[in-house]
VOLUM-166235 format. One line per 2 residues: number of its first residue (from 1); for each residue x, y, z of N, C-alpha, C. Coordinates in nm, 3 decimals, always signed. Example, Ala and Ser with C-alpha at 12.3 -4.5 7.8 and 13.67 -1.06 7.14 Angstrom:
// residues 2
1) +1.319/-0.569/+0.780/+1.230/-0.450/+0.780/+1.320/-0.330/+0.780  +1.285/-0.225/+0.708/+1.367/-0.106/+0.714/+1.290/+0.003/+0.787
This chain:
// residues 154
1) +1.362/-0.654/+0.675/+1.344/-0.512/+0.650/+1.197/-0.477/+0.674  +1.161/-0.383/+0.785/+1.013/-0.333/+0.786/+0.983/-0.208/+0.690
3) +0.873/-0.175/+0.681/+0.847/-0.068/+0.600/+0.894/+0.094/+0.676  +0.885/+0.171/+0.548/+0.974/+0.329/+0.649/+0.823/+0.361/+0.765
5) +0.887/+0.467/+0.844/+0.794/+0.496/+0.924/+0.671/+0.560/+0.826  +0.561/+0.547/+0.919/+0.433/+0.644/+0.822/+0.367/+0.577/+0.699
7) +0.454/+0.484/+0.630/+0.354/+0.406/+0.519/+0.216/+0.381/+0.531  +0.257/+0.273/+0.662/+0.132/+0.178/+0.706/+0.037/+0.257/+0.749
9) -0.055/+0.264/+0.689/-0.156/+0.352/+0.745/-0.286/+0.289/+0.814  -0.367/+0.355/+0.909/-0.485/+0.278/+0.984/-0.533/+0.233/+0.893
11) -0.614/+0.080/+0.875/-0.698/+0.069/+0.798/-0.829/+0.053/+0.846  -0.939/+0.068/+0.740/-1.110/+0.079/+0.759/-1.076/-0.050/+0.743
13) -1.201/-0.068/+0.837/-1.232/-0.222/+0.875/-1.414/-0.256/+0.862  -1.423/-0.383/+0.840/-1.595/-0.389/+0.905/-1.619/-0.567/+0.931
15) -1.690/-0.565/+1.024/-1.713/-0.691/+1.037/-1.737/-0.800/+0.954  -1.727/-0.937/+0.976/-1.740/-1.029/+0.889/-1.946/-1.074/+0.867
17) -1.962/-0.998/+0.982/-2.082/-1.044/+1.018/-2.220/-0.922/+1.011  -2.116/-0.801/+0.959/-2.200/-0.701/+0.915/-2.252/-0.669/+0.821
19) -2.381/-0.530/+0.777/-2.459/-0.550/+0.674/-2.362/-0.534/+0.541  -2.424/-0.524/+0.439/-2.323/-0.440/+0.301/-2.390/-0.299/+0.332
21) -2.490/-0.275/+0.381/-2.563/-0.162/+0.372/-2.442/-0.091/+0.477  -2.407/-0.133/+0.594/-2.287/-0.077/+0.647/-2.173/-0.080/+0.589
23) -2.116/-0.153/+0.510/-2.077/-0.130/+0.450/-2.025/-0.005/+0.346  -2.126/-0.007/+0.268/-2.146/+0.092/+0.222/-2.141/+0.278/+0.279
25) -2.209/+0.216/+0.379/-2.216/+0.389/+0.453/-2.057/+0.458/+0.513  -1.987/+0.326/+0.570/-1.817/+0.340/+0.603/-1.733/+0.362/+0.493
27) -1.770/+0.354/+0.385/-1.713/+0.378/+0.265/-1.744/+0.487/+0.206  -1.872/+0.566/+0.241/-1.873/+0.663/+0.180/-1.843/+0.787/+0.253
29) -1.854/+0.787/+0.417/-1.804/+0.875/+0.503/-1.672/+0.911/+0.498  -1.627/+0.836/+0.447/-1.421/+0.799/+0.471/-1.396/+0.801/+0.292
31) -1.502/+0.843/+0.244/-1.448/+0.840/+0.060/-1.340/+0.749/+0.041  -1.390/+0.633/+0.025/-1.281/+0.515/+0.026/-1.376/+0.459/-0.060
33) -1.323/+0.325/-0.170/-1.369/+0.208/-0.212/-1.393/+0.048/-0.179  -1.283/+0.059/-0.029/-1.307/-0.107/+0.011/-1.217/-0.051/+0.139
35) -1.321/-0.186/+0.192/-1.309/-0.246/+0.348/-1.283/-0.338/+0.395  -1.134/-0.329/+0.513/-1.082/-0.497/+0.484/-1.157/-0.534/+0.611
37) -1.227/-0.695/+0.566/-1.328/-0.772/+0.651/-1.251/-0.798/+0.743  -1.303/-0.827/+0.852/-1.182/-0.884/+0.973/-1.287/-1.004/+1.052
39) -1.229/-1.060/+1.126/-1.291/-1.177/+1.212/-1.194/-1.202/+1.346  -1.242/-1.149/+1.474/-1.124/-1.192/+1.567/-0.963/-1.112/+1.521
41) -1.009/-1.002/+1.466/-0.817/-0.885/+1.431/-0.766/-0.974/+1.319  -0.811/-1.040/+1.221/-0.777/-1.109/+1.163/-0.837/-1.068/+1.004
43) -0.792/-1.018/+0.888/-0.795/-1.019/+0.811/-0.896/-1.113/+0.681  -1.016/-1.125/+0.677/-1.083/-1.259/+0.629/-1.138/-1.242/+0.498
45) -1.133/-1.087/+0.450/-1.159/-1.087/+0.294/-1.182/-0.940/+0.289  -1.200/-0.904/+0.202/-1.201/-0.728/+0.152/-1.335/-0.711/+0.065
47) -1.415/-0.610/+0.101/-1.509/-0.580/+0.043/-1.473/-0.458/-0.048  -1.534/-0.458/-0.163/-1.514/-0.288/-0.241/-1.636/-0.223/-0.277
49) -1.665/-0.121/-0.311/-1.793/-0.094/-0.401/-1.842/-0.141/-0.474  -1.719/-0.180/-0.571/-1.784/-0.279/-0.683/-1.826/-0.386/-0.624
51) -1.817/-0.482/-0.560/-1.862/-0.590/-0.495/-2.010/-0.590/-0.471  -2.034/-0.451/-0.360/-2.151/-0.407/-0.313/-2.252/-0.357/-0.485
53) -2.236/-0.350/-0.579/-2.313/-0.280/-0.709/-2.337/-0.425/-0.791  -2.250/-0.508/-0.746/-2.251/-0.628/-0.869/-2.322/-0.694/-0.789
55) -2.251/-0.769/-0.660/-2.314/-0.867/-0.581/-2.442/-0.846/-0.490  -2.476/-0.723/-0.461/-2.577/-0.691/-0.429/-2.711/-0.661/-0.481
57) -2.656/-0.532/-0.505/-2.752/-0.427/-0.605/-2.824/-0.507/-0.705  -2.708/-0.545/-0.807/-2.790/-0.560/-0.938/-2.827/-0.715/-0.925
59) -2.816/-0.788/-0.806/-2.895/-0.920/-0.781/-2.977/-0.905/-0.700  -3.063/-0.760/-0.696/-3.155/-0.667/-0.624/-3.148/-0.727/-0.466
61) -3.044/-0.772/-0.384/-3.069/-0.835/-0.231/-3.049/-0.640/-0.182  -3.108/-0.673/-0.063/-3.134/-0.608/+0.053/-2.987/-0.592/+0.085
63) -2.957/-0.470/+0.091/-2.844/-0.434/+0.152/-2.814/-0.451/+0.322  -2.919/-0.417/+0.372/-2.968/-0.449/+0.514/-2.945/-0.591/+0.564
65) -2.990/-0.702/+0.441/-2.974/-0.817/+0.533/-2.894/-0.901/+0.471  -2.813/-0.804/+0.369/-2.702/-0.926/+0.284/-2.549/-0.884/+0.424
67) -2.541/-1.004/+0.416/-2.412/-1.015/+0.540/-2.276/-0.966/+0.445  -2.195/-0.883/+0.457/-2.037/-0.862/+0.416/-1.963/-0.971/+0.374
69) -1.975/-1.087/+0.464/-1.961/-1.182/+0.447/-1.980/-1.278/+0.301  -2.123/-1.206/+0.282/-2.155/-1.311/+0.153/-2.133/-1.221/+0.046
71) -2.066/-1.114/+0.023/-2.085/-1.043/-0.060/-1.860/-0.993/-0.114  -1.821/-1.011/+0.009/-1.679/-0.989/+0.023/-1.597/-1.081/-0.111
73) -1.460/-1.048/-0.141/-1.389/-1.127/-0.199/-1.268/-1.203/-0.094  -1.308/-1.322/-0.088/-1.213/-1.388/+0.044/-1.088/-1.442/+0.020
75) -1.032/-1.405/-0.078/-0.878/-1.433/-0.132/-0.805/-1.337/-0.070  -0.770/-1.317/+0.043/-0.638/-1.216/+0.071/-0.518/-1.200/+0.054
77) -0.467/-1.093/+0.013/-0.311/-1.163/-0.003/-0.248/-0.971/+0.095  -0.179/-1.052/+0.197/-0.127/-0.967/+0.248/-0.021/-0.963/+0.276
79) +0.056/-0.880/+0.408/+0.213/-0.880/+0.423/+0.232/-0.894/+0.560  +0.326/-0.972/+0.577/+0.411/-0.907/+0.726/+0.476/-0.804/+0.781
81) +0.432/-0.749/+0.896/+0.460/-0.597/+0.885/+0.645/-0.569/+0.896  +0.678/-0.699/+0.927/+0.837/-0.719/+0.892/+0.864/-0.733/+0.783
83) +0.806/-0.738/+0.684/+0.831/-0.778/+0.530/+0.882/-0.588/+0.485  +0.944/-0.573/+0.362/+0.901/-0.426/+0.342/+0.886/-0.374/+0.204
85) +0.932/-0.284/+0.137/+0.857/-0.234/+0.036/+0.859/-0.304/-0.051  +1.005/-0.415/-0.112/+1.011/-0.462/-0.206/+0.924/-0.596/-0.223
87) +0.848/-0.645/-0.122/+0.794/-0.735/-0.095/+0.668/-0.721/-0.103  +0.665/-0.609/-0.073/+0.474/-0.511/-0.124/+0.456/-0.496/-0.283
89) +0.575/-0.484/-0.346/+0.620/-0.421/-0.497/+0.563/-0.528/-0.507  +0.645/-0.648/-0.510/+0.632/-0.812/-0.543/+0.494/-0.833/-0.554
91) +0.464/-0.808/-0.436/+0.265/-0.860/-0.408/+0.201/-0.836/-0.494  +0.197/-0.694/-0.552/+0.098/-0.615/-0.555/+0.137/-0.666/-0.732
93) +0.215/-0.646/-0.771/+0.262/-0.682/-0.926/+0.210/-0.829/-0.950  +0.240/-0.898/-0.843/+0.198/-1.051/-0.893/+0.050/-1.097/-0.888
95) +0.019/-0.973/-0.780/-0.191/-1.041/-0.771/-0.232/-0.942/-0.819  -0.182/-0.857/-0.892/-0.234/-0.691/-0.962/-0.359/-0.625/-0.853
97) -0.280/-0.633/-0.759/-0.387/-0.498/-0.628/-0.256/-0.417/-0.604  -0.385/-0.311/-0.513/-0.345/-0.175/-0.516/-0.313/-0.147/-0.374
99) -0.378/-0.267/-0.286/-0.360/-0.222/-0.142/-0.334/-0.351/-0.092  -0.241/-0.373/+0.034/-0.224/-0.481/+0.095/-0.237/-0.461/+0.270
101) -0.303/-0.532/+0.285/-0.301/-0.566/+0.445/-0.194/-0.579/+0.526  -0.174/-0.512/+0.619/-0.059/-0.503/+0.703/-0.092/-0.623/+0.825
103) +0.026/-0.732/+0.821/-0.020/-0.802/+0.946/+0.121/-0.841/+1.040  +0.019/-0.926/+1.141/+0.194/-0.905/+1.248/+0.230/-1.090/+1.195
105) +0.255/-1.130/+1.224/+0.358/-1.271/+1.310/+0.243/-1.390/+1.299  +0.146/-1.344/+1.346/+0.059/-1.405/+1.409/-0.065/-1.405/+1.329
107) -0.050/-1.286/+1.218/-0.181/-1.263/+1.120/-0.256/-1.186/+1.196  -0.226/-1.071/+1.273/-0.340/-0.990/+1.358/-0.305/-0.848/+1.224
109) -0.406/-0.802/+1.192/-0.425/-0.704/+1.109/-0.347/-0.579/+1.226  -0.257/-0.458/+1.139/-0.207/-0.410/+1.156/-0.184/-0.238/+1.146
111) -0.253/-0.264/+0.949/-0.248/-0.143/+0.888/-0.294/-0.206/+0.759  -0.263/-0.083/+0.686/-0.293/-0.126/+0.529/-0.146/-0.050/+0.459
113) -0.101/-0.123/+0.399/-0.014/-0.016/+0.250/-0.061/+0.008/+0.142  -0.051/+0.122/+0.065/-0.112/+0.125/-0.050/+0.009/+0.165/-0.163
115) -0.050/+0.146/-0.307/+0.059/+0.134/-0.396/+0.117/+0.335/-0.426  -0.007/+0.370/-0.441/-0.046/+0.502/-0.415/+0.097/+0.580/-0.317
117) +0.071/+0.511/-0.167/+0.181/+0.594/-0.102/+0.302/+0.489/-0.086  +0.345/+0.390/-0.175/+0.486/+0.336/-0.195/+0.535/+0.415/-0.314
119) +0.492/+0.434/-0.390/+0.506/+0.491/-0.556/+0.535/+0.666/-0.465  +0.454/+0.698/-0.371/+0.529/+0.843/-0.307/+0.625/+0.859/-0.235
121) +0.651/+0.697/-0.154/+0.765/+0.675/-0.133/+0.915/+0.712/-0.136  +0.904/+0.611/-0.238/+1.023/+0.574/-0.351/+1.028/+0.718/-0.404
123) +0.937/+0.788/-0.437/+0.964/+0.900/-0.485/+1.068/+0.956/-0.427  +1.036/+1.005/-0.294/+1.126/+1.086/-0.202/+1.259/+1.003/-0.187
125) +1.262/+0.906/-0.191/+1.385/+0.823/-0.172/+1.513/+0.843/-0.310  +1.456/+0.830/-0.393/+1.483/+0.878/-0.540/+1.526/+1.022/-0.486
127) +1.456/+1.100/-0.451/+1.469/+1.261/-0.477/+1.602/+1.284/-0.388  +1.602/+1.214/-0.262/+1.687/+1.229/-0.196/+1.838/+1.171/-0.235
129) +1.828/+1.067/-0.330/+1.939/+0.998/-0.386/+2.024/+1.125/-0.534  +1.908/+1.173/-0.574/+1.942/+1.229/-0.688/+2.046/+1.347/-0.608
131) +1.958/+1.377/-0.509/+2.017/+1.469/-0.429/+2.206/+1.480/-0.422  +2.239/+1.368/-0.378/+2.317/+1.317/-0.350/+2.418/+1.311/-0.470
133) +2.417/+1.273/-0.587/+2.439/+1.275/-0.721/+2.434/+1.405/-0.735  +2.361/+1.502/-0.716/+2.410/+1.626/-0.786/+2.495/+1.699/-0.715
135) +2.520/+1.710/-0.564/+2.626/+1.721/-0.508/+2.763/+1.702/-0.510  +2.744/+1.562/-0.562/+2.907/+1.508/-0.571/+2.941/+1.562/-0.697
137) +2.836/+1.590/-0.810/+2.909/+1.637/-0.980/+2.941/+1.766/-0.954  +2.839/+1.844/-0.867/+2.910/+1.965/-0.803/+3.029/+2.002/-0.772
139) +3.098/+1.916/-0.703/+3.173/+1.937/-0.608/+3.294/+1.871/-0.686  +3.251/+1.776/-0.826/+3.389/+1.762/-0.923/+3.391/+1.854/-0.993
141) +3.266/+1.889/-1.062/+3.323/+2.047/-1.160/+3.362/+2.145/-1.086  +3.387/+2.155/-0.993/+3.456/+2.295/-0.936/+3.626/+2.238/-0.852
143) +3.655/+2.146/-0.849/+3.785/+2.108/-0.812/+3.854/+2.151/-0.951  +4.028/+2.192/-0.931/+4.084/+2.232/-1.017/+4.152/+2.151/-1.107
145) +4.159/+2.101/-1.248/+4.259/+1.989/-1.299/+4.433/+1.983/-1.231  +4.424/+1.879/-1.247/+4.516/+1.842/-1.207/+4.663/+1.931/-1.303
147) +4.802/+1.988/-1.259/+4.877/+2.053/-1.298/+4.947/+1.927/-1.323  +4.976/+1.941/-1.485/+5.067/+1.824/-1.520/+5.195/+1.846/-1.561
149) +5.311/+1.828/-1.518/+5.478/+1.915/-1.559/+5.501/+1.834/-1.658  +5.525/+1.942/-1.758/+5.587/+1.907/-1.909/+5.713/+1.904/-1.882
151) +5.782/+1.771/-1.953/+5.936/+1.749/-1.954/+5.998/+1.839/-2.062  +6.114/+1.830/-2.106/+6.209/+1.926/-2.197/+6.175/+2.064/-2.218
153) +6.094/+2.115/-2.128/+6.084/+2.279/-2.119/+6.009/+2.285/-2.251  +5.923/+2.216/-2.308/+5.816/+2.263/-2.365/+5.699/+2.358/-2.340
């Protein structure tokens, strides 16, 4: 099962080999909190703000010459873009994140999903199901009972 159309959305990216100070600036143009690192289309760790305030900042390094690299969290946990929502649910519940990396077959970065637009999802999916349910109760309260013939001319 792949995900519905439109989930996967582009994701911000930045090199493995770039500043945090760039970092930083791609994050704030795009009002975002994190940037998934890549190496060769490949997925290699995720940077966030917080990363850049803890690991940087307040260990006063140079934003300029601290590499992404040394500053990133390199545990990824992502998906196959054949995998689909319930498998994102799974992820995201079991490593408690909010966003997962979209990848192909091969691990070439793809997209990103976020919990944000599965939870809007499911919404519509729901809405459209309920849909469905209120139609059919419709369509029994207005059918007529059934005429039942009383025996002995009661």
């Amino acid at each position: 099962m792949s995900f519905p159309e439109g989930l996967v959305k582009k994701p911000r990216t930045i090199g493995v080999q770039e500043n945090a100070m760039d970092a930083a600036r791609i994050m704030a143009s795009y009002g975002i909190g994190s940037l998934i690192v890549i190496d060769a289309d490949r997925p290699v760790g995720v940077v966030t703000d917080r990363d850049l305030a803890l690991k940087v900042l307040c260990n006063e390094l140079d934003p300029e010459f601290c590499m992404v690299g040394d500053c990133m969290n390199d545990e990824v946990v992502s998906i196959c873009e054949e995998e689909g929502t319930t498998k994102a649910i799974d992820l995201m519940r079991r490593y408690e994140i909010r966003r997962l990396p979209v990848v192909t077959k091969e691990g070439r970065l793809v997209g990103i999903v976020s919990s944000d637009d599965l939870i809007i999802s499911l919404a519509h999916d729901l809405t459209d199901l309920s849909s469905v349910i209120r139609t059919e109760i419709s369509q029994e309260n207005t059918k007529k009972p059934p005429v039942v013939a009383r025996l002995g001319g009661e």
